[in-house]
FIKOLPA-985749 format. One record per residue (C-alpha): residue in one letter; x, y negated, z negated. Coordinates in steps of 0.05 Angstrom, whole numbers, padded with zeros to 5 digits, always signed. Layout:
% FIKOLPA-985749
AXYZ;...
//
This chain:
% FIKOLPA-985749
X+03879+00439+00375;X+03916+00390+00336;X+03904+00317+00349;X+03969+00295+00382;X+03956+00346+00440;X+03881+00319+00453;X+03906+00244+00457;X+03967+00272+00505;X+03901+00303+00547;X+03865+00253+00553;X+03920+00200+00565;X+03935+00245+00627;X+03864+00252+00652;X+03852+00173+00649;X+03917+00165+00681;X+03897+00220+00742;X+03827+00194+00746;X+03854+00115+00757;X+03901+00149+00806;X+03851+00187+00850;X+03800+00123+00849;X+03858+00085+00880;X+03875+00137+00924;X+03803+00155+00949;X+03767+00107+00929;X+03722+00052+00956;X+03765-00019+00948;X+03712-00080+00973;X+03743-00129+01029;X+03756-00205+01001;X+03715-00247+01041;X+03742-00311+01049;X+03690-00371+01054;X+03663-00402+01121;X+03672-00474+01120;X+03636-00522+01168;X+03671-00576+01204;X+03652-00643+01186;X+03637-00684+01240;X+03650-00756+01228;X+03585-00806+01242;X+03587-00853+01298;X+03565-00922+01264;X+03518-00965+01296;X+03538-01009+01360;X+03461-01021+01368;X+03431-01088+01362;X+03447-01164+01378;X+03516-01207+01367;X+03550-01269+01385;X+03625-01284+01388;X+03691-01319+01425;X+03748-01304+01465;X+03808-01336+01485;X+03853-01314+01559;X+03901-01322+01605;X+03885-01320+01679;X+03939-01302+01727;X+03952-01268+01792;X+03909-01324+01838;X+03922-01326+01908;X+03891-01370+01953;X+03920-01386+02023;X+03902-01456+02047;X+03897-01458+02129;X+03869-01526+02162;X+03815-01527+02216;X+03797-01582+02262;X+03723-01593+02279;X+03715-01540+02325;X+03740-01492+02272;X+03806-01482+02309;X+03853-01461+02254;X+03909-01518+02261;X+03962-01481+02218;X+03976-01464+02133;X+04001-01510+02089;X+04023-01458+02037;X+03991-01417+01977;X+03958-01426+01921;X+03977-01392+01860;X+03933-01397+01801;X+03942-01390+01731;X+03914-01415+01662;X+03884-01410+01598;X+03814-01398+01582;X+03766-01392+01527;X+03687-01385+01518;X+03632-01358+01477;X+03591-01297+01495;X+03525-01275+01467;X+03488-01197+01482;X+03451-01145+01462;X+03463-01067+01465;X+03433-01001+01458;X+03458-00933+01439;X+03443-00864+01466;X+03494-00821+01413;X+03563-00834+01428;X+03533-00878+01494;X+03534-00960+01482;X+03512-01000+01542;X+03476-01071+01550;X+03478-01140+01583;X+03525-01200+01558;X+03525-01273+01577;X+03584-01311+01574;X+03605-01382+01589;X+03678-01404+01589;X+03714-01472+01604;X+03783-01453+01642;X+03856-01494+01657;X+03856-01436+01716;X+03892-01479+01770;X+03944-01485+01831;X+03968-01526+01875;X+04021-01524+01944;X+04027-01566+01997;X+04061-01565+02073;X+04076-01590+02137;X+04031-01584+02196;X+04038-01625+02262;X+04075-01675+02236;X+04033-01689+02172;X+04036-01671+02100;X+03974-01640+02069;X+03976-01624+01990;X+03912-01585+01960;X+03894-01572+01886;X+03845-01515+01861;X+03820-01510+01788;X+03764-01476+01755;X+03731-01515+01717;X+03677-01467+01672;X+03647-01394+01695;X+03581-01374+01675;X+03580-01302+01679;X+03518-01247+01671;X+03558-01185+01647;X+03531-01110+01639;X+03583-01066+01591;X+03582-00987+01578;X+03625-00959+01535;X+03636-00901+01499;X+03651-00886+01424;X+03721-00852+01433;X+03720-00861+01357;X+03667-00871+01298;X+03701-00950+01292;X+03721-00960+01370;X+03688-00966+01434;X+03722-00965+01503;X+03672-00999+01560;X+03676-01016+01625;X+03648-01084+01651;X+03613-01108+01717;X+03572-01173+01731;X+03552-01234+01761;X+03592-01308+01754;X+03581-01375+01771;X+03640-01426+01778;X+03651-01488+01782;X+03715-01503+01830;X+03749-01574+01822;X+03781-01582+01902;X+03831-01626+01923;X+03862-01626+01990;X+03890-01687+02027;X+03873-01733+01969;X+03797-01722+01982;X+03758-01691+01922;X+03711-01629+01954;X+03695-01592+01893;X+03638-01540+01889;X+03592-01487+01854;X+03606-01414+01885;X+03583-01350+01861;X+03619-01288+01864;X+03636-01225+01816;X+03672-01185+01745;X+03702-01126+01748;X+03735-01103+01686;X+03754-01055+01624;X+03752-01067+01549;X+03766-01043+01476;X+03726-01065+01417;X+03748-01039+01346;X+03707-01052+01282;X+03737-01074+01217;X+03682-01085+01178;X+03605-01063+01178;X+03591-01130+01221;X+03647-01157+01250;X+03699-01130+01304;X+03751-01152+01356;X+03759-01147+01414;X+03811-01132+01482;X+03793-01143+01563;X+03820-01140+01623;X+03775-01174+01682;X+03783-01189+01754;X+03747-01245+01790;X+03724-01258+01851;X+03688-01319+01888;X+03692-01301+01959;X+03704-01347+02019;X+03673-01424+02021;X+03676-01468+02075;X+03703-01534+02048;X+03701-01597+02094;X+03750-01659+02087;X+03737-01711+02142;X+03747-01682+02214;X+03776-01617+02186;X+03756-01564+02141;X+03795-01510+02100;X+03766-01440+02070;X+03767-01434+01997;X+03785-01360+01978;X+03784-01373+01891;X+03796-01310+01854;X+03846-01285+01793;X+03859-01232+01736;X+03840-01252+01663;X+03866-01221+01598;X+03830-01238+01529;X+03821-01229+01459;X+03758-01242+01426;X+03717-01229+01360;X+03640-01209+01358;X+03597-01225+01305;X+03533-01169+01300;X+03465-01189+01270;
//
């Protein structure tokens, strides 16, 4: 057999054998590679801080009705609708359960929250004037780490104000205690420091005030907006 007809044979073998192993043959599946989420950490809210704010109170009502001595309601002289700005400092501590952030917060915060009206009953003008003073306010927050930078809290405590009350020209100002209700944002943009967003609702409930022979009831409450920063140590 001459050489040109043994390299025509075997040409034709490797050819059928290459097509027989792709026809019949055993081709391994690709496997493409598992790749595991990564979860983003959830940096630390834990420990103590200090920090500011700065509102806006708005939204208080407070109806002003005169009594005689018997507590006879003599007529209204009008509403009071309150408004003002506010600022304070605030110190707390928290603790964190994973993505849960909760702890206490004490605030104190002087206020140009104020109103005034005046009216017409029997005859005789009355004027009052309502202004909070300063709050000092025992606050508990928990929030939630929506994000690995931002918590989103919700906010309910004691507060203490001090009411400035004028009605009729006599000064009755007093202390009265009430409650916060609110909701908040706080974002970090760095490892220590981060700002803050509330919304709050106060309320100081009913106080008897007397002026002379007559007497009025106080009814002191308002919405407050603020901004603040928080310093953590």
């Amino acid at each position: 057999m001459s050489i040109k007809k043994i390299t025509v044979m075997a040409a034709s073998l490797t050819l059928g054998a290459g097509i027989a192993a792709n026809a019949g043959g055993y081709t391994p599946p690709v496997v493409e590679p598992i790749i595991a989420p990564i979860e983003e950490p959830v940096l630390d809210w834990a420990g103590g801080y200090a920090g500011a704010t700065l509102g806006y109170g708005f939204g208080g009502k407070d109806r002003i009705g005169i009594s005689d001595s018997t507590d006879t309601l003599l007529g209204d002289i009008g509403e009071l609708e309150m408004d003002g700005a506010n600022a304070g400092i605030r110190a707390g501590y928290r603790w964190q359960r994973d993505k849960w952030v909760f702890g206490p917060e004490l605030g104190w915060e002087i206020t140009d929250i104020k109103g005034d009206t005046s009216g017409m009953i029997g005859g005789t003008e009355y004027g009052a004037e309502s202004k909070v003073k300063n709050v000092l306010a025992l606050r508990f927050k928990t929030g939630y780490a929506v994000r690995p930078d931002m918590l989103v809290y919700g906010i309910a405590g004691w507060a203490r104000a001090d009411v400035d009350y004028d009605i009729a020209g006599e000064d009755v100002g007093y202390d009265t205690d009430g409650y916060i209700l609110g909701l908040g944002v706080e974002k970090k943009i760095n490892e220590r420091t981060s700002i803050t967003g509330e919304y709050e609702y106060a309320n100081f409930g009913k106080e008897t005030l007397e002026f002379g022979e007559y007497s009025t009831k106080a009814t002191v409450d308002y919405n407050n907006l603020k901004v603040g920063v928080n310093f953590s140590f």
